[in-house]
Each structure stands twice: as C-alpha cells, then as structure tokens.
C-alpha positions in Angstrom: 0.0 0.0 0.0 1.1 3.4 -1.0 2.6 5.7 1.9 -0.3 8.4 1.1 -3.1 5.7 0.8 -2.2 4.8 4.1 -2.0 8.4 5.4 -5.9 8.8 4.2 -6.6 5.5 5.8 -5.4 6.9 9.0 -7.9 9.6 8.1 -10.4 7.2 7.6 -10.4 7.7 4.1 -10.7 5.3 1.0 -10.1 6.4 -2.1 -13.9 6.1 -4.2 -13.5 5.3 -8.1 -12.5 8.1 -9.8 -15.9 9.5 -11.7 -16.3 9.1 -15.1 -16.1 12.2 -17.1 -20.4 13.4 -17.6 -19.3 15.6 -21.0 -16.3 15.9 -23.5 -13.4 16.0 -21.4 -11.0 13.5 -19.4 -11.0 13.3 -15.6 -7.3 13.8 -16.0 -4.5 14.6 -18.3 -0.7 14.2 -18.4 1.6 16.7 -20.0 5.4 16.0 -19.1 5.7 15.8 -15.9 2.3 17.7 -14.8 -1.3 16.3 -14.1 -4.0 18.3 -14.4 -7.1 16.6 -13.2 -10.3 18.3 -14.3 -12.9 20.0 -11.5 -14.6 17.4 -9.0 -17.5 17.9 -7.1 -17.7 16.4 -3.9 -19.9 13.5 -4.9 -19.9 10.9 -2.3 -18.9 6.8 -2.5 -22.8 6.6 -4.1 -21.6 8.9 -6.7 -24.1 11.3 -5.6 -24.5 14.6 -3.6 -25.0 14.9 -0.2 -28.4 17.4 0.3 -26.1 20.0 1.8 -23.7 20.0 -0.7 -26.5 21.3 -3.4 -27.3 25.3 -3.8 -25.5 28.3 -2.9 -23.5 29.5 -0.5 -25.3 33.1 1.1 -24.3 35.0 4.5 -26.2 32.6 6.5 -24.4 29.4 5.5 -22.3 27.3 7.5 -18.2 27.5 7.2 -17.9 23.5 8.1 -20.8 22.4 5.4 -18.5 24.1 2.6 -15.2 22.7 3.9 -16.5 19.6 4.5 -17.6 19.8 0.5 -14.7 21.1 -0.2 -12.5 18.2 1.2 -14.9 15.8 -0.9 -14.2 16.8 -3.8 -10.3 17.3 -2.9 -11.1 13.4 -2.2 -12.4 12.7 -5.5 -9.2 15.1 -7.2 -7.3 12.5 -5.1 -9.1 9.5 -6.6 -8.7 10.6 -10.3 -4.7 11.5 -9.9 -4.4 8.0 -8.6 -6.6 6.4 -11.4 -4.3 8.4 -13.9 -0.9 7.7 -12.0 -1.5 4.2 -10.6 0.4 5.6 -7.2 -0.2 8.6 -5.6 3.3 8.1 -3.9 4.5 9.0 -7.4 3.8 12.8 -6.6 6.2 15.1 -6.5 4.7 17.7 -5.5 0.6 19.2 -5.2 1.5 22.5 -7.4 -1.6 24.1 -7.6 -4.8 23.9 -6.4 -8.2 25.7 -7.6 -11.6 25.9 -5.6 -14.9 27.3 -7.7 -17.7 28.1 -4.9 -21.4 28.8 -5.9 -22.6 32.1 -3.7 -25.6 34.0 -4.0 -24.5 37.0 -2.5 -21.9 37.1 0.3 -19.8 34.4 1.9 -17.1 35.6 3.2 -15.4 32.4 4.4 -14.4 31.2 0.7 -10.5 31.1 1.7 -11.0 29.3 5.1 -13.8 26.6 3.2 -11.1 25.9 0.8 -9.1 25.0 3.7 -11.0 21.9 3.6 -9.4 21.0 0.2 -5.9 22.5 1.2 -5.8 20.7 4.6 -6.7 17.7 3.2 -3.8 17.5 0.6 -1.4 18.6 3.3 -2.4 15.8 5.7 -2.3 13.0 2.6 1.6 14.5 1.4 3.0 16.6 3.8 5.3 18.8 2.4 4.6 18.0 -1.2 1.3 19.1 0.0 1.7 22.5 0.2 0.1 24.3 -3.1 -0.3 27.1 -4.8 -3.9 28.0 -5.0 -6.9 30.1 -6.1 -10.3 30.4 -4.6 -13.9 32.4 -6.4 -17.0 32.5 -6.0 -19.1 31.9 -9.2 -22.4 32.4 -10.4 -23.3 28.3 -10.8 -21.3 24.7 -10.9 -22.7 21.3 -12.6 -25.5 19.7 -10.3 -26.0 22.8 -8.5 -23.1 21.8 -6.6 -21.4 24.6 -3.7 -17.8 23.4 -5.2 -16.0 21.8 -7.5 -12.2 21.4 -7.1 -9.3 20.9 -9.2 -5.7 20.7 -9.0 -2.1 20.2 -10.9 0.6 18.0 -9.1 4.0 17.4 -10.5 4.7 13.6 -11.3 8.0 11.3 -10.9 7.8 9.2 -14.1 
C-alpha cells in the first residue's frame, strides 16, 4: 500500500473510483511531468451529492458544510490523480490547487472553506502538500453543486 493511501486510511479515508467524465473531457491529463485533473464535485462513494452539498453559499451558510464539501471533492481530485498515475506516492509535488464556490450573495469564508481542500492534501503529502492556490466565487457549478475542485501535481515518471 502506497505511503499516502495509508496516510488517508489513518484519516479514515478510502479512495472512491474516480468518476467518469459526464461531458467531453478526461478526468485527468498528463503533460510531461504535470497532471491536471479536471474539476470534481464532492460526490460521495454513491456517486451522488449529499443534500447540503447542493445550492449556494449566502451569509447565512455554514463555514464547516462548505469545507467539508470542499474536502470531498479534494477526495475525488485525489481518486482521479491515482486512477491516472496508478500511485499517488509518485507525486512530487501538489502545485496548484483551484476551488470554484457557488454564492448567492456574500460568503465571506471562501479562503477558510477551501481550507478543507488545502488541509486535506497537506495531511495525505506533507510537504509536497503544500500548493499554490486560487479560490472564487461563481455564479453556478454542474449539479448545483457549492464546489468543484481541481488541482495540478507534479509527477516522478
């Protein structure tokens, strides 16, 4: 067992399937050395989403609903890198990270929700964990989702 599939087990995380792709794109692509793995939404092991997850985020919503969303689709980001890869112990390094939140209105919590997403990476490689990373608010995401998470990560061959 990989070193960071057993990090996420300590979390008590497994690793779902990595989603198939709903349109005309791949869930992941190689290019040299880099992986860009297309936005995930944090469907759960059912491949579906959680109530909560769906709608926007306003001034009244809760901080730990869009974390927690957050680190499911960081999850699911997880689960296609180690579809495409094989071994996520063959990351080099999490380079970049991108979180899209739905809001209607104000939330002004996106930076500490996406903490969800950056925490989790940092807890499943350590170091190579730490990331580069941008964080919006948009008008809408696919499902009516609150997020949808991608990421880059540098790639030992």
């Amino acid at each position: 067992m990989s070193q960071v599939v057993e990090r996420l087990a300590k979390l008590g995380i497994v690793l779902p399937r990595a989603a198939a792709p709903v349109a005309n794109y791949v869930g992941a692509q190689k290019s040299g050395a880099l992986l860009f793995v297309s936005g995930q939404l944090p469907l759960g092991p059912d491949g579906k989403l959680a109530p909560e997850y769906v709608g926007k985020l306003g001034a009244d919503a809760k901080l730990e609903t869009a974390a927690a969303a957050a680190r499911q689709a960081a999850i699911n980001v997880l689960a296609q890198a180690q579809a495409a890869l094989g071994d996520l112990d063959r990351v080099v390094q999490v380079a970049r990270v991108g979180g899209f939140f739905a809001v209607d209105g104000r939330f002004d919590s996106l930076p500490q929700a996406m903490n969800g997403a950056s925490d989790l990476f940092a807890a499943a490689f350590g170091e190579r964990g730490r990331h580069a990373r941008t964080t919006v608010g948009v008008a809408f995401l696919p499902l009516f989702s609150i997020v949808e998470v991608e990421a880059i990560f540098e790639f030992a061959p």
